[in-house]
N, C-alpha and C positions, 0 to 999 in steps of 0.2 A: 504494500500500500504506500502510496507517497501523498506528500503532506497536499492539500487543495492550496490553491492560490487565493488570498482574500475576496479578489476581486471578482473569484469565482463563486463565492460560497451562499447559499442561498438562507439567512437568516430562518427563514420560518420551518426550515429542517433541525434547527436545533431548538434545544430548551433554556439553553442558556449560552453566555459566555464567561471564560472567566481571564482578567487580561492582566500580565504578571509586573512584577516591579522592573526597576531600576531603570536609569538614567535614559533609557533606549525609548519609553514612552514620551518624553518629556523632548525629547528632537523628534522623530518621525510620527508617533500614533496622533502628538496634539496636535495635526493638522492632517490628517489621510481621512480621506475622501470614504473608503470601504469601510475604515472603522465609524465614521461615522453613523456610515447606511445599516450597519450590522448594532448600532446602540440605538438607533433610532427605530428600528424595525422591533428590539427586544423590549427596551425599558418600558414604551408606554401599555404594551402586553404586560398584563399579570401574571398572567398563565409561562411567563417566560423569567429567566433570573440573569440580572448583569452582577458580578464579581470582581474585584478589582484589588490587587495589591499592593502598598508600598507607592511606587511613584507612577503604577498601573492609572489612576484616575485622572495622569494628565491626559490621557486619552479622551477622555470627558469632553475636554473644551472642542472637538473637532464638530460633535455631535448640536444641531440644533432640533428646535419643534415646526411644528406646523405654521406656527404663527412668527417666525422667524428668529426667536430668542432663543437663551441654552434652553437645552433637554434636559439640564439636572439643577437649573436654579431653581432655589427654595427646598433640593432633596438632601438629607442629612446623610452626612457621610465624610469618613477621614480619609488622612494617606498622612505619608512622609512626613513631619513637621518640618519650620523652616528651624526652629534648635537643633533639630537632627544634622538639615545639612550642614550648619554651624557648626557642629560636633565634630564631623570626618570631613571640614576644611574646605570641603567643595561651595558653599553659599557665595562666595566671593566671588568664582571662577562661572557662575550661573547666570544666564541671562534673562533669569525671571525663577523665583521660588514657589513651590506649588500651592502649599498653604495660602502665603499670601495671595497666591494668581485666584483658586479656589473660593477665596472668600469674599474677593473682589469681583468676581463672576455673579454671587448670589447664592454658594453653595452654604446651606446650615454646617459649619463644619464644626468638627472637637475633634479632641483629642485626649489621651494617657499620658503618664508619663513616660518620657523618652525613652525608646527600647525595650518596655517592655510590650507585652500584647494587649493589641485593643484593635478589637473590630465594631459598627456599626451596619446594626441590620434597618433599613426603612426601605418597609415593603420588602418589592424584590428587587431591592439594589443591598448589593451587602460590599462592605470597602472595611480592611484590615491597614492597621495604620503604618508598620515596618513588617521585614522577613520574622519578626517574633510573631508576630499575628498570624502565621500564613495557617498553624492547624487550627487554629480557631477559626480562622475563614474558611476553609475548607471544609471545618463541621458545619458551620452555618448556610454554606451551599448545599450541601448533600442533604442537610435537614428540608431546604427550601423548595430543590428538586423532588426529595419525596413527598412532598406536602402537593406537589403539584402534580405529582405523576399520578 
């Protein structure tokens, strides 16, 4: 089997997504086009689950609604804090921090404290704040998914 190409993939084949961290969301996912059509097709389904980890939700911003604004302002949810990238040196080297980018979008955010696990479920957006969060997000998908299967 080889991987599908994004651009190929037909959202309403799946039940969910789930979109992983680090730095690689934050250049390419926050502006691609396919990720948008694939959050925009699941989030406003209930019947379906978006997931996101760590600096997973800069993918967020690519996605809008119907009525032209984001697709996830007003919905509650973390990721990454901007102390964290303070923390491992990179905030400085960053052309925009996601917290802050997030919260200046509209997004309800919070947070834990640094490093350790904290995830937020609202509805069926579930978003884990760093790599400590990731089994806790994971339970909380799989909880979500069976509730829906």
């Amino acid at each position: 089997m080889r991987p599908a190409r994004l651009e190929d993939v037909d959202p309403a084949e799946f039940d969910g997504v789930l979109i992983p961290g680090g730095h690689g969301p934050m250049q390419d996912l926050a502006v691609n086009a396919d990720v948008a059509h694939v959050l925009a097709a699941l989030l406003p389904d209930e019947s379906k689950v978006v997931a996101s980890l760590c600096h997973g939700p800069a993918s967020f911003f690519s996605a809008g609604d119907p009525e032209g604004g984001w697709l996830f302002k007003g919905r509650r949810l973390t990721a990454f804090t901007d102390e964290q990238e303070q923390q491992v040196g990179l905030a400085q080297n960053a052309l925009w921090l996601l917290e802050e980018r997030l919260r200046g979008a509209g997004a309800e955010y919070s947070s834990g404290p640094a490093w350790g696990p904290y995830v937020v479920v609202d509805g069926n957006l579930i978003t884990g704040q760093n790599p400590a969060s990731g089994e806790q997000a994971a339970e909380a998908l799989l909880k979500a998914l069976a509730e829906r299967g």
